[in-house]
N, C-alpha and C positions, 0 to 999 in steps of 0.2 A: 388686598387688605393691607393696610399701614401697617407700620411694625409697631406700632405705640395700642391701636385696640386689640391688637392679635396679644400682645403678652397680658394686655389686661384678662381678656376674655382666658385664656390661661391660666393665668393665678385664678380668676375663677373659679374656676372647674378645679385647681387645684387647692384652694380653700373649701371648697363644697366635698372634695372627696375627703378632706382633713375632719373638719368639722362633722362629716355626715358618721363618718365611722369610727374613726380616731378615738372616741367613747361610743364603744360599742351600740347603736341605738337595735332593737330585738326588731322594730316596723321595717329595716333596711331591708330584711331577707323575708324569705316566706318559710313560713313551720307547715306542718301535715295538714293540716287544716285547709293552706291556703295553695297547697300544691295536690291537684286532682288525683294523680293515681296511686299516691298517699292516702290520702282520703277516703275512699272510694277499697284499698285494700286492708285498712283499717277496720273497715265496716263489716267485711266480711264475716263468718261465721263458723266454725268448724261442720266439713262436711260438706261445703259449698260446692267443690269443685264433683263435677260429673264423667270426667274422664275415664276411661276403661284401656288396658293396654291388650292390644291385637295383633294378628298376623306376624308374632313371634321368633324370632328366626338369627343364624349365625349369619355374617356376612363381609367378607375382608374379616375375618378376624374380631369383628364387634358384634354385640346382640342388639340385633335391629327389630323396631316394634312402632305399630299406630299406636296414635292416642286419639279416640275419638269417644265423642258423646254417649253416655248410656239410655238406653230410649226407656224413657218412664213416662208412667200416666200423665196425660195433664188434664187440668182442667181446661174450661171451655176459657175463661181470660187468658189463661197463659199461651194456646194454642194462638188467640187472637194476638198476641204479642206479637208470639215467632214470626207469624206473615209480613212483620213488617220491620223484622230485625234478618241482617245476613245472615246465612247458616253457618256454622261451625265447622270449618274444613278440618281435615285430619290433619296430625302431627305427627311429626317424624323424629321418634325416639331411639338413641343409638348409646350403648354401654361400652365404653374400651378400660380394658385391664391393663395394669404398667406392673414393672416389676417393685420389689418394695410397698406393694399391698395397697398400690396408689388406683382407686374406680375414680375414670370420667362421665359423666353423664354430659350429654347434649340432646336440648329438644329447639327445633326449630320449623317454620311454615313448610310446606311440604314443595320442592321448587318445580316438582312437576304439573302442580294446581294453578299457577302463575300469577304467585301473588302479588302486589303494585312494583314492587321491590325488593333486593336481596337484602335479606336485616345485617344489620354490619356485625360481623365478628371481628374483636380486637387481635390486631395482628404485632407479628415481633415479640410477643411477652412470652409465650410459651417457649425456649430455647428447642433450636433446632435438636440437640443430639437426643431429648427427651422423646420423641418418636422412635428410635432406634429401640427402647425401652420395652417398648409395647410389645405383650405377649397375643398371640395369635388363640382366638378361642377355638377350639376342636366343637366343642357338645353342649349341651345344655341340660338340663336335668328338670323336669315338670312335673311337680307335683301339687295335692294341697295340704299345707301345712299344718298342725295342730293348733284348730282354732279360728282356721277360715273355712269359709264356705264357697271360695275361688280358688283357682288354680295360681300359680306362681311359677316362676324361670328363677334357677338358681345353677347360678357359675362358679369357679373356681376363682379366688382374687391371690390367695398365698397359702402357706401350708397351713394356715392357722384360723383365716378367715375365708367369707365367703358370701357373695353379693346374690341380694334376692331380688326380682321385678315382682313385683304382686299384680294383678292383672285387675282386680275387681274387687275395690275399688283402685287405681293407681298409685304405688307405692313404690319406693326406693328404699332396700337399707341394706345395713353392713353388718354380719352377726359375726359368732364365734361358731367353730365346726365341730367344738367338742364342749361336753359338759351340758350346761340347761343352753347353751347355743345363745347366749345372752348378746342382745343387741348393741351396737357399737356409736352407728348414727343413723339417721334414715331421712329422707325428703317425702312432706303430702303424706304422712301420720296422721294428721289433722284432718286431710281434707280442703287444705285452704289454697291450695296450686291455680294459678289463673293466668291466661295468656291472650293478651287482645292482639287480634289479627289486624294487620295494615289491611286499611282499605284505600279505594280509588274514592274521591270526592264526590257527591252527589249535588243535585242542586237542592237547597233547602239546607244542608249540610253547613251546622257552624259548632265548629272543632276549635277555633281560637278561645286559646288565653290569654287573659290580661294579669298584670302586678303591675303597678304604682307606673302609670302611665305607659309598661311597655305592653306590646302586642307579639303573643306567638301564634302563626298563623296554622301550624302542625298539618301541613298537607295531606297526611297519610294516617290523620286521626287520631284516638287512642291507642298507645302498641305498650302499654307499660304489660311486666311481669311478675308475679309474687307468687310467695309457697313458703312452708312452714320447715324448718330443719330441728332435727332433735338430737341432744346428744345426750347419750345414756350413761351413768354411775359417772355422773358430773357433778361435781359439788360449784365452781364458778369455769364462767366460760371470761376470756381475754381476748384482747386486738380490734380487727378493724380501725386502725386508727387513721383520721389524724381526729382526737378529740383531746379536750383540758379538760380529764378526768380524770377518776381511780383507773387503777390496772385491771380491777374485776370489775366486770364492766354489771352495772345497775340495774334490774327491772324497769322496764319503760312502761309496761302495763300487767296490769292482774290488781291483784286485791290488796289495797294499800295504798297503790301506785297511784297519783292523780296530777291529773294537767300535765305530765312528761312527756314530755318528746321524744320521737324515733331516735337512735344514732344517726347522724346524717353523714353520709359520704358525697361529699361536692365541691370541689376545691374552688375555694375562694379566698379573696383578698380581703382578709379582716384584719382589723386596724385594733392592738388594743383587745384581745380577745378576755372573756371572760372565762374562769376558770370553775370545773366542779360543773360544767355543760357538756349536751351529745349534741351540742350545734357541732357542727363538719369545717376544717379549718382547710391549710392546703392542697391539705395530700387528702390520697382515698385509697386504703389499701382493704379490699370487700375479703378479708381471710381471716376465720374467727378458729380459736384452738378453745378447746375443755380441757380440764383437768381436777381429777378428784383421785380420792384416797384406792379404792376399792379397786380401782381399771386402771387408771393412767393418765393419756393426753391422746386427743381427736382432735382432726380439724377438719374444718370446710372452707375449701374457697371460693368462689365465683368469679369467672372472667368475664367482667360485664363494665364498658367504660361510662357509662352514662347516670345518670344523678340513682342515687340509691339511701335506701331508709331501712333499717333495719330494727324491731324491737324485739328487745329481752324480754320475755313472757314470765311474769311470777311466780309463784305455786299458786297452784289451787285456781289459773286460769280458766283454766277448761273444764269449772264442777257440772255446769250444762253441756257439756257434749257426750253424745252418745258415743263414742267413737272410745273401744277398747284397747287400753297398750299396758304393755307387762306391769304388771303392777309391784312384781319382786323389785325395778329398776329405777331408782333414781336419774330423773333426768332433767335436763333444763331446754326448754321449746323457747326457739327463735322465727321470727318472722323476715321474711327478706323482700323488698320492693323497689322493683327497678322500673325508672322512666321505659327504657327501651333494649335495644340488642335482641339475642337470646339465650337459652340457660346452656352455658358452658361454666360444668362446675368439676370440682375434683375432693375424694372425700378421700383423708390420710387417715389410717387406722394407730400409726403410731406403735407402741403402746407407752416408749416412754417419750416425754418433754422433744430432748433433741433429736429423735427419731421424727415427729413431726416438723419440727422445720427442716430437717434434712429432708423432705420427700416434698414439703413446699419448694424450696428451691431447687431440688432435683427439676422442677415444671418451669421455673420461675429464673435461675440462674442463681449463682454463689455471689456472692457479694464481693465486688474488683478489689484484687489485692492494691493500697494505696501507695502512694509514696513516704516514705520513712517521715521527710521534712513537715506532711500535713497532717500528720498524728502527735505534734508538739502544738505550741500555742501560737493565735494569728490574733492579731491587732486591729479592730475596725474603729471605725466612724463613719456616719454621714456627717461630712465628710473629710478629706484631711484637703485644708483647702489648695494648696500649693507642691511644689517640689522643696520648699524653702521649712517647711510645714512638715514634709513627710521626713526630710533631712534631720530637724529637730527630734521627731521623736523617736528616731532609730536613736541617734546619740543619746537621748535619755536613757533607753532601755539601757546600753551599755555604763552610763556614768552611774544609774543605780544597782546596775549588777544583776537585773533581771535577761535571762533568755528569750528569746521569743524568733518563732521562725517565717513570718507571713505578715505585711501589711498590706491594706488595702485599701483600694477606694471608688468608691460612691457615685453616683450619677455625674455630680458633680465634676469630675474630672476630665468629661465629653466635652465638644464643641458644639454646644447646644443640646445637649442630649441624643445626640449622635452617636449612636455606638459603633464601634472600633475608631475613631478620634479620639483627640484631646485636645482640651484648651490651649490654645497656641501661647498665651499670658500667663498663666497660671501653672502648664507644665511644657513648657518648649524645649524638654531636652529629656523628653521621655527614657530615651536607652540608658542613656548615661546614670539616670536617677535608680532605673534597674541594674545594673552592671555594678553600683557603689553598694548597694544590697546582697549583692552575689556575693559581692568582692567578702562577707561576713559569713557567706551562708545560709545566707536570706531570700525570701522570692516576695514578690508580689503578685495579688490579685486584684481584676479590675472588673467591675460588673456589664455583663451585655443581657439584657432583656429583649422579650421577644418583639417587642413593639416598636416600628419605623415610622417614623417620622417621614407625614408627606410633604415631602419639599423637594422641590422640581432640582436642585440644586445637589441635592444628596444625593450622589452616586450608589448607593444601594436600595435606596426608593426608584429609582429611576429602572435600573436592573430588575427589581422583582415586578414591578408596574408594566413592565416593556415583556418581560416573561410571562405574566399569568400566575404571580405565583403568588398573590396573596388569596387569603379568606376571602369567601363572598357570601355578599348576604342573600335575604332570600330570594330578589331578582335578579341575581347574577351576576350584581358590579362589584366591584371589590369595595373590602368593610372596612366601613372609617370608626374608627372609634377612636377615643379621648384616652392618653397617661398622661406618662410624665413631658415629652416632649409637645404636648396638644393633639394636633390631626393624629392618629397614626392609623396603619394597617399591618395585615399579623400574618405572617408564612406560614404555608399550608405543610405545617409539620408531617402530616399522615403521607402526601407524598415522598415514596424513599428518592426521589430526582431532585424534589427540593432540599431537602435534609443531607444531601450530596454538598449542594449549589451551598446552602449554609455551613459546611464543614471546611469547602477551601477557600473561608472570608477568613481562616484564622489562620491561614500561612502570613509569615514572615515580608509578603511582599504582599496582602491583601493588608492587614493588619498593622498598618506604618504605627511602626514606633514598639513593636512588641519586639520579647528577649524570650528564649527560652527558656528563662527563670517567670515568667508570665504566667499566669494561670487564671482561671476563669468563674465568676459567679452568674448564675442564673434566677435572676430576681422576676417577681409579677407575672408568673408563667403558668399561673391559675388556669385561663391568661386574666391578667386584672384588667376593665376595662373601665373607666370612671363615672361614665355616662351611660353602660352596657344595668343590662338589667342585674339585679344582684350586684352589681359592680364584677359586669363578666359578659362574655359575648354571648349573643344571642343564640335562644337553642336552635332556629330555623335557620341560620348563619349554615354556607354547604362548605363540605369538604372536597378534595380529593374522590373521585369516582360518585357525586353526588350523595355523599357521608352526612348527614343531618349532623350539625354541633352538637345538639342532645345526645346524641348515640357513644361520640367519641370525648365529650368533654373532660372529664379525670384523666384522660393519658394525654391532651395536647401537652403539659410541660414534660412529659414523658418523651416524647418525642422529641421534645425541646431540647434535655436534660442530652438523648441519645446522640442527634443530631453536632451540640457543640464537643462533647467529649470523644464522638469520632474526629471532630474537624483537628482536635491536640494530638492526638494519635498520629494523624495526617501531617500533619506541620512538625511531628519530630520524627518523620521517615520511620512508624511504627516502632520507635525503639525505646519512646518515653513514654510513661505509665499519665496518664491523664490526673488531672484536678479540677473536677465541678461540683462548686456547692449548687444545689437545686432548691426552693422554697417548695414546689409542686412535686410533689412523686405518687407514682400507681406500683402497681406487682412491675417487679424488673429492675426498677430505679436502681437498686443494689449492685447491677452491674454498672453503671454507669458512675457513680459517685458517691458524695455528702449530701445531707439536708439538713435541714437547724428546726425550728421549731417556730420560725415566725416571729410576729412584732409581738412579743411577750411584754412586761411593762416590770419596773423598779419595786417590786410588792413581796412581801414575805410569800403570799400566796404563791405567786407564780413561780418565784424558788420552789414551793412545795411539790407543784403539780409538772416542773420539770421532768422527775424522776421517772413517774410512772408514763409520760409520753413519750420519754426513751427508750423503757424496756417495752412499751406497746410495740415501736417500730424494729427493736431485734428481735420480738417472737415472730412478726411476719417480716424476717428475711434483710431490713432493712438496717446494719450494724452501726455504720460512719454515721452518727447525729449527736446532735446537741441542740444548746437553749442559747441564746445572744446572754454571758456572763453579764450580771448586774443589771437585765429587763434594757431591753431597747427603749420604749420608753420610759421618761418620766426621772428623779435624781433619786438615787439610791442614797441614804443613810450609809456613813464607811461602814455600820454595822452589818450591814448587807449586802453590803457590795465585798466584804472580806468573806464575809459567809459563802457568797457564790462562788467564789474563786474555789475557796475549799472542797466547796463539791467540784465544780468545774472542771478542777483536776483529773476529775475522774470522769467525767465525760469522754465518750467516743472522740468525740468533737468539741476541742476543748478554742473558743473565740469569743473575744470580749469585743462589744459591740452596742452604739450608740444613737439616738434619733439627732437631726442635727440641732433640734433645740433643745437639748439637754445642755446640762455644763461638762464643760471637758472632764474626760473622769479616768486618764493616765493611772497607770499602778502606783503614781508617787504626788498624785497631788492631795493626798487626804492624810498627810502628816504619818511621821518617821515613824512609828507604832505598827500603822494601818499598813505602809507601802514594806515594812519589815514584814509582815504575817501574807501581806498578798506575793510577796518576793517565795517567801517560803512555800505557798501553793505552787506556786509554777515552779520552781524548784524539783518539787514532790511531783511533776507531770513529765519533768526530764530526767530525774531519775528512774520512773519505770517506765520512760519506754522503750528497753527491749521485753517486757513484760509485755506493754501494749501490742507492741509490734509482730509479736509471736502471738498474741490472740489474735490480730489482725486475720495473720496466714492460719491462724484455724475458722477463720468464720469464711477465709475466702476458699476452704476445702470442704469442709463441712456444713456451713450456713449457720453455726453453732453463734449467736450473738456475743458480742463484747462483753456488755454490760446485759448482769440477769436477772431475773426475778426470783428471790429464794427456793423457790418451789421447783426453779429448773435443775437445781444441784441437789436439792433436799426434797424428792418429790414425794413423799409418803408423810414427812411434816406438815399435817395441818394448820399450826399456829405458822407456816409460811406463807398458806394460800393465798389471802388477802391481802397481805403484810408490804408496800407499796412505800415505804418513807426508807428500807434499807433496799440494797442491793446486793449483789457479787460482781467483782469485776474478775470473770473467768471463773476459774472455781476456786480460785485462792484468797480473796480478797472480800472481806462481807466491808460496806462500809454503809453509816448509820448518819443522813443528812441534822443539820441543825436548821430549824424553821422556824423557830421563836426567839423573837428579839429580848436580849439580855437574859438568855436561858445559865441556869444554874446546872441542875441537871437535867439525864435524859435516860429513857429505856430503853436498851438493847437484845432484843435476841436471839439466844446465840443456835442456829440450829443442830442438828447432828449429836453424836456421842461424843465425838473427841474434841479437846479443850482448842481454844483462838487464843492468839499473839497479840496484844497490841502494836499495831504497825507502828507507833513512832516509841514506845517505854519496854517494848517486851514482858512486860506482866501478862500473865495468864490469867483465861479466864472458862471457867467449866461450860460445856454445851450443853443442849437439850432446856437451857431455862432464861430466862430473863433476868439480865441486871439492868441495876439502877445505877445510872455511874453520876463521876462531877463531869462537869461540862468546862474546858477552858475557853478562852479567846486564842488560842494560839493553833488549833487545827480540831477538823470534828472527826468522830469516833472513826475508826478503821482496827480493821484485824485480818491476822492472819490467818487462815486455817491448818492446824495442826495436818502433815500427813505430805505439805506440798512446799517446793520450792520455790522463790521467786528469784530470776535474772534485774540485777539492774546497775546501772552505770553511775558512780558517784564523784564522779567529776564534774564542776558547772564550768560549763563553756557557754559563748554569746547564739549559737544555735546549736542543733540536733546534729547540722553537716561535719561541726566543729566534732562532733563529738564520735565520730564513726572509727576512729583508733582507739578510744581508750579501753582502758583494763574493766571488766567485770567484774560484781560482786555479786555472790548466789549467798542467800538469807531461805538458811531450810528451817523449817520449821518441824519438830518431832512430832508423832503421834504419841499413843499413850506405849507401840511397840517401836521406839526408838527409828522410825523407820519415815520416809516422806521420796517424792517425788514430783520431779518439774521437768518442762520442758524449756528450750532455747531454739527461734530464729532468726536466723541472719541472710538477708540478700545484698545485693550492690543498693538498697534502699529506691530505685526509682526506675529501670528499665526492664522489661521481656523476660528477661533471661532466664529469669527465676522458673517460669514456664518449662523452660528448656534443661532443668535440674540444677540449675546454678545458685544455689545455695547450701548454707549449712545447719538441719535439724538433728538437734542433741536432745536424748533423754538425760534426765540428772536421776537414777537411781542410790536413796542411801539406805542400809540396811545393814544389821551384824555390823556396823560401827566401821562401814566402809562407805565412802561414796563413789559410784563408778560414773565415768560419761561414756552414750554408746550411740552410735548414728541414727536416726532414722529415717527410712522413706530410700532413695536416691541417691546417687554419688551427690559430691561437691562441685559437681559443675561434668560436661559435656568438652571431649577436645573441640568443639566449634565454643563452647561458652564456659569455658574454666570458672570459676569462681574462688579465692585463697580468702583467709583472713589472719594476720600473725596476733590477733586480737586474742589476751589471754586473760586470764581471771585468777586476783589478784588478793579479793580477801573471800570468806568463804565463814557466814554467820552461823553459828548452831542454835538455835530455842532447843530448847528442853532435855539440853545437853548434861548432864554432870561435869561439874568444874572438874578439874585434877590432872586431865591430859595434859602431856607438854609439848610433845610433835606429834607426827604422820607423818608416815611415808609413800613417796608417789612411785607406782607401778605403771607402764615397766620400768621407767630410769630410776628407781632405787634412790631418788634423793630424798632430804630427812628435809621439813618443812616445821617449822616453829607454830604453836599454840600457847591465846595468851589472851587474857582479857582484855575487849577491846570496845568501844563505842559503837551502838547499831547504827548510829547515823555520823558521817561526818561533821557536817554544820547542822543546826538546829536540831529538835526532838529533845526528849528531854533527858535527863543523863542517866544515863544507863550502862553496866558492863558486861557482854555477850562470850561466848567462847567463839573464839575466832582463828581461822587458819592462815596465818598471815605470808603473803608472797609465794604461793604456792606457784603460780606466775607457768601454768598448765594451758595449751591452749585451745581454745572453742571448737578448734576443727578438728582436734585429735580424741581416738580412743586411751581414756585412762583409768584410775582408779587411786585415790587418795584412802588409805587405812588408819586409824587413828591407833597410836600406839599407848 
């Protein structure tokens, strides 16, 4: 082919992909309706399923059991049916108990019946040391319970709970051991459990589906799975995301409910998504939490990578079912529908918020402690077009006095869209342009997608072509599909040999032209495929070990995601802490890196619905995210693009980022006003972050999210439950977004008993009620909560690196008993070592008008890994202090330390005078105590 129709037909494809999606059109994808095993368990009815659980029994430590058919009358048609339908092989039902009150369930084809094929179970998500966990069952206990007229298996799960098998009709749940024994969660309550067996092809047999010209050929038939989950004295159930919705997540059906759609989990490449939908955008994380007043928080996960549909069931769904459940119990019934796999599920009893995602991630992994440098703010576009280009706007940042620690760049910066190249014209002096970056404290990121470009020419198409190592489609040849480069073909992630092969392209000598200030993005890792059905590879597309694409599709950028962040690990001799943004993520992701939230667009909306699609992804485990500041696409109003920043700030994942036909939209080109208020947001992101950086290290021990949902710190406050437009960041910081253009004022509020700070005036403000406050153009609402400390650094420096000597300042905030508490950490911000005890965690206890620092956890470091810090803290703010003190003195060296009215903020906020401890000049690593005299 010429080189003149090959780019035409390119643009093509790359105009069709533009225009087809780019405004969302609803005919691109398929809803329930137009996807079979959707459809078909929609239809279903409570009561449907006919399974009975049999031959009972302990084994390795699990309660193992059939599931097979119960033999009921038939009539003389139905008899004529069976003859011409396969029979119902039995199933192989196995319970294991973990410590922490965590039941797995697994049901899968029975492999000694030899069915066409082994159903894929998704591998690598479950962390190895979470087996170690598992409690070994002794006994079992068989009884029939009050109210059945079957027998039932009941095990031991924790001292407080305890897992029932119900045998007839087939039932799973999780009660309480004492009291009325009140139910927790349960599986097939309903009746609606169904499981289609792989079959071998027949002649006459047509199994294919079509959508909008593509054909899936499904060799092995129908294999999809569904069943009803319930969770008890539930007022809203959250998560499964990735969706641009509310945080409590919506009735999809029941009475009321019409024309709605499932939740869908299927990662794909949406252009331009619409917001206030359960369309399914990159990610698919299948783990849903309850939470209500009465109980607590429950969760359910399922490990299952293949397309899935889940609906919220209404009240008063099921007034036609025979089918009896405690009627004392408020509960809310979910439906869950998976193309394929089998059921590997896990049900967490909780009983509070972060008890549940600590028992998710106990399965799942703690979310990777990050580097210091990408918890400040990163700079994108599509694209920055040069090295002449990326020169320029590092110098602005610094000529306007804005911080920022990360630029990036865009497809555009390849040699053809060749990943790991660059433009020989446009950046011919690659290290140099990274090393002048360093030289401030700066790094850059550079995107590699999973998509190769075939060209005989390209040494890494040539390599995995010459290996065996890409996809193939359903005859075996390897898969061509259309991105950004035109031809390409996609590395069989699920192989761990190729995910090897792909981690040493990013050493130093694969990788021409990288620095170890380099870091990495992982875009279209759905995987996006232009011309691919749904804009995505086909489901009959084989994997590794003959893996159907259907089975494994939501973890291929998973593996993606895995794959490159091992390769940084590798290429800095284990000693440097990785950096991958991801677009795609499944259960796990959290160990691996960041993800953002996609091609969002320039709209007050999508400002709105940012919020709750962050805290969707820290209730399932996934901390490090954000929204592209100011919509990827489309021009933001200064009005709005200063607004995003304000929240932005507070973002996990705080990156401003651009489509390349937008107008340039730098911090400083929307006049001295707009670039002074956007200055002042990133300002306010590099002042707390040793704030962030210490919740960092509690979500990467805990799984305890960044950014929360009120209801995670105030879980008995109803007026929190739904409440989706505020947040917490940690448990110190409530802040309240602005979503209306030229708002005057706005509703706050405030949970809890005890009063909030305003974080930038220190005016107080009463809890347990709602105010009405004014609304400025200069920053949106935030407070502090009475009772806690915050750490944070008020020095501006040009980055974060800049800033790892300077002095402290801790801003306590009183309760109504004079009394508050904070934490503080500190590591060398970027390598292992921290692992190895090489850091420094301080409690800040104040109380009886003393405040002491006292260690926690582990020494300060390991003689193989020391870790020092002469790093001291320097002002020290009081809220709701009594003026009149004059000093303190610091214990044990006896020095006297001056008090004195002082500024909460150094530059910006608005004026205000605090009781301040000035020069106390104490340091971070040492035991003390400051007494107020």
């Amino acid at each position: 082919m010429s080189r003149t129709p090959y780019l035409s037909l390119l643009l093509l494809l790359a105009l069709l992909h533009l225009s087809s999606v780019s405004s969302w059109k609803r005919d691109e994808f398929r809803n329930c309706n137009q996807t079979p095993f959707c459809k078909r368990a929609r239809s279903r009815k409570p009561g449907f399923c006919s399974l009975i659980a049999t031959d009972v029994s302990i084994s390795d430590g699990d309660v193992i059991a059939k599931l097979i058919p119960k033999d009921t009358p038939q009539t003389e048609k139905e008899e004529e049916e069976q003859v011409h339908q396969e029979p119902i092989k039995p199933l192989i039902l196995s319970l294991s108990v973990y410590q922490d009150g965590i039941l797995r369930l697994k049901i899968d084809e029975d492999p000694t019946l030899d069915p066409p094929k082994k159903r894929f179970e998704v591998p690598h998500v479950v962390v190895p040391e979470f087996e170690a966990k598992k409690l070994w069952l002794q006994r079992i206990s068989t009884k029939v319970i009050d109210g059945d007229t079957s027998s039932s298996s009941i095990v031991y799960l924790s001292d407080s709970y305890e897992a029932v098998l119900r045998h007839e009709p087939f039932e799973v749940y999780i009660r309480e051991k004492e009291g009325n024994q009140n139910r927790v969660l349960s599986l097939n309550s309903h009746g609606l459990f169904d499981f289609e067996q792989l079959r071998t092809k027949k002649e006459g047999d047509d199994w294919e589906e079509r959508f909008r010209g593509h054909t899936d050929t499904r060799p092995y038939g129908p294999q999809s799975i569904s069943f009803d989950v319930s969770f008890y004295d539930a007022d809203f159930v959250y998560g499964i995301p990735e969706h641009a919705s509310s945080l409590a997540l919506k009735p999809t059906r029941g009475p009321g409910v019409e024309h709605s759609e499932p939740y869908r989990l299927f990662n794909l490449d949406v252009f331009e998504y619409i917001h206030d939908s359960p369309f399914g955008l990159y990610g698919s994380i299948p783990f849903m939490l309850s939470h209500g007043k009465s109980r607590g928080t429950s969760g359910f996960f399922w490990l299952n990578a293949a397309e899935m549909q889940i609906d919220v069931l209404g009240s008063n769904w099921d007034t036609e079912s025979s089918i009896a459940l405690p009627l004392s119990q408020r509960r809310i019934d979910t439906v869950w529908m998976s193309e394929a796999g089998i059921v590997d599920a896990f049900f967490f009893v909780g009983p509070a918020p972060k008890d549940v995602v600590r028992q998710y991630t106990t399965v799942t992994g703690n979310p990777a402690m990050p580097q210091l440098f990408s918890t400040a703010y990163h700079q994108n576009r599509w694209n920055y077009r040069d090295e002449e280009d990326v020169a320029n706007v590092d110098s602005k940042f610094d000529e306007y006095d804005i911080p920022y620690d990360v630029l990036w760049l865009d497809i555009e910066h390849t040699d053809g869209k060749r990943y790991f190249t660059w433009d020989k014209v446009l950046f011919p002096n690659p290290q140099e342009m990274q090393r002048k970056l360093y030289g401030k404290g700066r790094h850059m990121v550079t995107i590699v997608d999973p998509h190769i470009k075939r060209d005989e020419s390209f040494h890494l198409h040539k390599e995995a072509s010459k290996k065996g190592y890409y996809v193939k489609d359903a005859t075996g040849k390897d898969y061509d599909g259309w991105c950004w480069p035109g031809s390409s073909s996609y590395p069989d992630m699920l192989n761990p040999e190729i995910r090897s092969w792909w981690a040493e392209k990013f050493s130093f000598e694969n990788y021409v032209g990288s620095t170890p200030s380099l870091y990495i993005w992982n875009d279209m890792n759905e995987p996006s495929v232009f011309n691919g059905p749904e804009v995505t590879m086909p489901r009959d597309a084989l994997h590794y070990g003959g893996v159907e694409h259907r089975e494994l599709h939501n973890a291929y950028g998973y593996y993606f995601h895995m794959a490159t962040a091992d390769g940084l690990i590798l290429r800095g001799d284990k000693k440097d802490r990785p950096f991958v943004l991801s677009r795609a993520f499944f259960p796990g992701s959290q160990r691996y890196g960041a993800v953002w939230n996609g091609d969002n667009s320039a709209e007050w909306d999508h400002l709105r619905v940012s919020v709750p699609m962050i805290l969707s992804l820290g209730l399932t485990g996934i901390s490090f995210s954000g929204a592209d500041v100011g919509g990827f696409f489309g021009n933001p109003e200064p009005e709005l693009l200063v607004r995003w920043y304000q929240l932005g700030a507070f973002y996990p994942f705080f990156r401003g980022h651009a489509h390349h036909d937008t107008k340039r939209r730098e911090p400083w080109l929307f006049g001295e006003r707009n670039t002074e208020l956007i200055r002042d947001s990133i300002h306010t992101r590099y002042t707390l972050l040793p704030y962030f950086y210490t919740l960092f290290r509690e979500a990467n021990t805990s799984g305890a999210p960044v950014l929360r949902p009120l209801w995670m710190e105030f879980p008995s406050d109803e007026a929190t439950f739904s409440n989706d437009e505020a947040f917490m960041v940690g448990d110190s910081l409530l802040v309240q977004g602005i979503y209306n253009e030229r708002a005057k004022r706005t509703s706050v509020y405030f949970p809890g008993g005890q009063s909030w700070y305003d974080f930038r005036s220190g005016s107080v403000y009463k809890g347990g009620m709602t105010h009405n406050l004014d609304v400025s153009e200069e920053t949106i609402p935030a407070f502090q909560r009475a009772g806690t400390i915050i750490p944070r650094k008020d020095r501006f420096r040009r980055s974060s690196t800049q800033m790892a000597n300077d002095p402290y300042t801790l801003v306590i905030a009183l309760n109504s008993s004079k009394a508050a508490e904070g934490v503080l950490y500190v590591d060398d911000g970027k390598s292992f070592e921290f692992e190895e005890g090489a850091y420094i965690h301080r409690r800040f206890v104040f109380s009886d008008g003393k405040l002491a620092s006292t260690k926690m956890g582990t020494s300060v470091g390991t003689a193989k890994y020391p870790f020092f810090s002469e790093c001291v803290i320097d002002r020290i703010i009081l809220l709701g202090h009594p003026s009149g003190p004059k000093s303190a003195i610091i214990e044990p060296s006896k020095v006297k330390t001056g008090i004195e009215m002082g500024p909460l903020w150094i530059r910006g906020g608005r004026a205000s005078n605090v009781l301040t401890i000035r020069k106390p000049n104490v340091r971070i690593a040492d035991d003390w105590t400051i007494k107020i005299l």
